[in-house]
N, C-alpha and C positions, 0 to 999 in steps of 0.2 A: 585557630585553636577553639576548643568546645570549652566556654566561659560561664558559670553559672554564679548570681549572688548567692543562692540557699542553704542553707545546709538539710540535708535528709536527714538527719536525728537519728535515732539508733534502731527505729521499731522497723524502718524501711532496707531489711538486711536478706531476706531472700535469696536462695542460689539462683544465680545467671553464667549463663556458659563462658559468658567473659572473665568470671568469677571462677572458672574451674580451678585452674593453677593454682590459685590462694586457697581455695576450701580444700586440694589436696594435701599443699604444706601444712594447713591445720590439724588436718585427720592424722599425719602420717610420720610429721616433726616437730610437732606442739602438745598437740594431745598425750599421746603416750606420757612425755616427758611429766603432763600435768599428773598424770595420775602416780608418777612416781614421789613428784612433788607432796601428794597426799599424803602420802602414807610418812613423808619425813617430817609435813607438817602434823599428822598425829602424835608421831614420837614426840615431836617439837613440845604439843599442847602439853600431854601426860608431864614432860618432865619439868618444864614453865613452872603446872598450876602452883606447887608447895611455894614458889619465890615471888609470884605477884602480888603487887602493893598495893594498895586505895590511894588513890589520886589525891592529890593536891591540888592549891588555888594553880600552882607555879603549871603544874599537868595540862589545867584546861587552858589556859593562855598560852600556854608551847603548841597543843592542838591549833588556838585560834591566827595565831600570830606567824604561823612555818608551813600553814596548806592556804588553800582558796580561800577559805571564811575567812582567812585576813579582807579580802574585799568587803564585808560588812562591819567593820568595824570602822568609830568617827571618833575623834578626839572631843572632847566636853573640856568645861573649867576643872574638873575634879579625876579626870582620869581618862579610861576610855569605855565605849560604850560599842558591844555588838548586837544585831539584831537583826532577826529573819521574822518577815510578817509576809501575809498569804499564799503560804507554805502548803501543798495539795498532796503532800504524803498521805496515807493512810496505810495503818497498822494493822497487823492480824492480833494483837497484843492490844491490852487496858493500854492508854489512853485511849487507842485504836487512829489517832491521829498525829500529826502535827502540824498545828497553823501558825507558831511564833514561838522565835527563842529571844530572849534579852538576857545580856549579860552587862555589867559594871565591873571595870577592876581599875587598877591601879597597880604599878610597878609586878611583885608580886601577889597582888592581895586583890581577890575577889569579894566584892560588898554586895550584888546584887544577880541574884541569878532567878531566874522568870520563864518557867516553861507552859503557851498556852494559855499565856494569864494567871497561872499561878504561882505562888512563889516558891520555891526548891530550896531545899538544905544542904540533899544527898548530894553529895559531888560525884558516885559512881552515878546517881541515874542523871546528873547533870553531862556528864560526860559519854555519856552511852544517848542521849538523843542528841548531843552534839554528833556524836560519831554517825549514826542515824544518817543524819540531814546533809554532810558532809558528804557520805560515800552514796547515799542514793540520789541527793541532787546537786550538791554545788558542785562537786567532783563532776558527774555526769557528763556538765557544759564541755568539759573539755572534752568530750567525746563525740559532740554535734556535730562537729565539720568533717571526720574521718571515713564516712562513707565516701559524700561528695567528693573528697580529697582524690583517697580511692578511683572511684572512678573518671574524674577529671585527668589522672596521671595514663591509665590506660585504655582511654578516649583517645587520647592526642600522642599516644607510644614512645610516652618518655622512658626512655626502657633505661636511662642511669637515675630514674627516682624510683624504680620498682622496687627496692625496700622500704618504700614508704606506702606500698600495698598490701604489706603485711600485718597483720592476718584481721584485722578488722572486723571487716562484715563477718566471716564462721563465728569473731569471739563475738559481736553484738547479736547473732545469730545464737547462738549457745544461751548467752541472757537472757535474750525475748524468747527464745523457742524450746530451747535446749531442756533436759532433763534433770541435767545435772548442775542446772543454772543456781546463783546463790539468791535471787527472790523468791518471792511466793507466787504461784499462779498453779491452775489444775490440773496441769502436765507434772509440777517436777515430782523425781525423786527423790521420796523420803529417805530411800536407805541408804544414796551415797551423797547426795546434795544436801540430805538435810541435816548433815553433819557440820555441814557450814554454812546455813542458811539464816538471812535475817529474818528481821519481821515485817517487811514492805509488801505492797500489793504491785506488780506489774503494772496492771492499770495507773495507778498514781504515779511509779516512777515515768510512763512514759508522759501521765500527762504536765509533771513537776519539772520536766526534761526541756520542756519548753516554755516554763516558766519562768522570764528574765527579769522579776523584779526583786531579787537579792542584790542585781546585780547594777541596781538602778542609779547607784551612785558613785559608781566605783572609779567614777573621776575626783571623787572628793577624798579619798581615802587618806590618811596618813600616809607621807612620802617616808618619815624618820621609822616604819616599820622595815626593817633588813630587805625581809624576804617580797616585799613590796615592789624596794627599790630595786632587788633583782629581778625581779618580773618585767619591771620595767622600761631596766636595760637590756633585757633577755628579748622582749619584742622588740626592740632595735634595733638589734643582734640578726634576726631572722628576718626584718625588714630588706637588711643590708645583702646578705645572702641570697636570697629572692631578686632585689637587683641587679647581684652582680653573676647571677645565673642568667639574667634577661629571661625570667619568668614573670608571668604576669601579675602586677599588686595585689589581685584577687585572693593570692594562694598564702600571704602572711599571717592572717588570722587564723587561717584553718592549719597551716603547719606549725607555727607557734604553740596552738592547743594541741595540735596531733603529737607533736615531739616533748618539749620543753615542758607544757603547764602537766601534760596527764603522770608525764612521768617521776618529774619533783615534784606532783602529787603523794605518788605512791609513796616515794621514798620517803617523804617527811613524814606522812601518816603514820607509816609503820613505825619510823622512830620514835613516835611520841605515844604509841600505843604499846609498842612490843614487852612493854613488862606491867603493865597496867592489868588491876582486876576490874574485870567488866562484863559487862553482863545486859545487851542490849534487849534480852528479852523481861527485862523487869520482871519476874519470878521469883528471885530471890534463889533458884534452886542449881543446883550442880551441872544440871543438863543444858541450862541456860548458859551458865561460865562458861561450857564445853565449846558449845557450839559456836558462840562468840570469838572464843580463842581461835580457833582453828580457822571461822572468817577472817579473821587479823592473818593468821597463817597463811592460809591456803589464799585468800585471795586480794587483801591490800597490799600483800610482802610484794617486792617489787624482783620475783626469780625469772630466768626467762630460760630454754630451753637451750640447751648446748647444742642440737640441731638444729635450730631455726636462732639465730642470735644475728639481731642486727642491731646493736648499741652501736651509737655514734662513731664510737673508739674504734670499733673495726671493720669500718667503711671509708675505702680510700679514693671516692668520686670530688672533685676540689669542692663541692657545693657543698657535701657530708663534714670535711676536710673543716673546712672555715667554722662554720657552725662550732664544730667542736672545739677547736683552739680559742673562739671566741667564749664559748664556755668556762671552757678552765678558766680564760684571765676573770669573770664575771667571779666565779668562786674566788679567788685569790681577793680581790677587791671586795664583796660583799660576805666573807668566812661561811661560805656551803663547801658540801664536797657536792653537787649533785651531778657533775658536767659525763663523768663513768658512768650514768646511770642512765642518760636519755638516750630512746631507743628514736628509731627511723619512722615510727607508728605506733598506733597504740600495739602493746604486747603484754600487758601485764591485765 
């Protein structure tokens, strides 16, 4: 078998003729669908905007405690404490960066919130560079291993994990390259990407993409956080499945992150976002809510395309099979729904 420790990260996505089949299914049964996506996630924005609310303490601790940035959060005598320090984002927007978040809360009740070394008041602009940091880097991580993954599976023509070659490289290819991608770099379009576009540079997110010191202590984490200890059991989960496929121990991290972490990413985010006003371009201004909204829409909502649909639940290979049943009981035992939701690869 072709073995590799690496991960390729997301910037090394390139068409290769091995690659054709997949950037065909992109172009032909993904695509389309997204652009239909668009237009219902427009509708979607327009008729949101009149009912979204200003966030609470309870908002940004449901964001911190139900996605990845749970990993930076540590128990104290007084509560608990999260924080992100050399942070290599960079803004097209005032502050133009972000090097550090700290947060202090307790049960419901936020006491101390610290963007940058300053102190915050605003819980939308507290929650909008949460969101930030979240979706262009601790989210990310779980996108590092899905090339390698990718190509490890149709290296060695494991042809009943070829739904877990979908569609990857075209969507990291779309990001880094694409047009209609939702960062900022000199290619995209303003007139249909920048409808739901953040305020991140390319350059940073790739270089923040390989920055694993958020992640530096995430042995130490609280175990009594839920979604923690589903994580926990969740690589178990997939440990076990890996073995009893007799595939190699190499492939658990990377399918772990490729299935379970990226996609009870989406799902949680968008739950904890979808009726929130927010406003990641700190403006203050309507065009900023807009295009915000419609990023929450168009691209952390977790839709996948009725032609290209490879969610767990409708893949009947015993390896897909296990996973999933092993999901459900994780939900029943830890109160998620998210077991419906994880796809074969990244898809969302």
């Amino acid at each position: 078998a072709v073995v590799s420790t690496q991960s390729t990260g997301i910037n090394n996505c390139d068409y290769q003729d091995k690659f054709k089949d997949i950037f065909w299914k992109n172009t032909w049964l993904k695509f389309p669908w997204f652009v239909v996506q668009y237009f219902v996630s427009l509708a979607r924005t327009v008729f949101l905007f009149p009912f979204l609310r200003h966030p609470t303490d309870a908002d940004i601790i449901r964001l911190i405690e139900t996605t990845c940035l749970a990993l930076g959060v540590k128990n104290q005598a007084t509560g608990r404490r999260f924080y992100v320090e050399h942070c290599l984002l960079e803004l097209t927007v005032d502050p133009f960066k972000i090097t550090s978040i700290e947060i202090h809360y307790s049960a419901n009740n936020v006491t101390l919130m610290v963007v940058n070394g300053i102190i915050e008041t605003n819980r939308r602009r507290v929650i909008g560079f949460l969101s930030l940091f979240l979706t262009a880097s601790a989210h990310t991580k779980s996108h590092l291993f899905s090339n390698w993954l990718t190509e490890y599976i149709l290296d060695n023509k494991l042809k009943h994990l070829y739904p877990s070659t979908w569609v990857s490289f075209p969507l990291h290819h779309t990001l880094m390259r694409g047009s209609v991608s939702p960062i900022q770099f000199e290619e995209s379009d303003d007139i249909f990407g920048g409808t739901y576009r953040i305020p991140v540079t390319r350059e940073s997110v790739i270089r923040e993409a390989g920055n694993m010191s958020f992640f530096k202590n995430h042995h130490n984490v609280p175990r009594d956080i839920p979604y923690l200890a589903y994580l926990h059991d969740a690589r178990t989960l997939v440990a076990d499945c890996v073995s009893t496929a007799g595939l190699s121990a190499s492939l658990v991290k990377p399918f772990f992150n490729h299935t379970v972490v990226h996609a009870a990413d989406h799902r949680n985010t968008y739950a904890s976002l979808k009726d929130i006003d927010l406003n990641v371009w700190f403006d203050g201004s309507w065009r900023g809510k807009f295009v915000t909204r419609m990023f929450i829409e168009q691209i952390v909502q977790p839709v996948i395309s009725p032609l290209l649909n490879n969610q767990l639940k409708r893949l009947k290979h015993p390896f897909y099979r296990q996973l999933y049943y092993g999901l459900q009981i994780l939900d029943l035992q830890h109160g998620f729904n998210l077991a419906n939701s994880v796809t074969a690869s990244i898809m969302y």
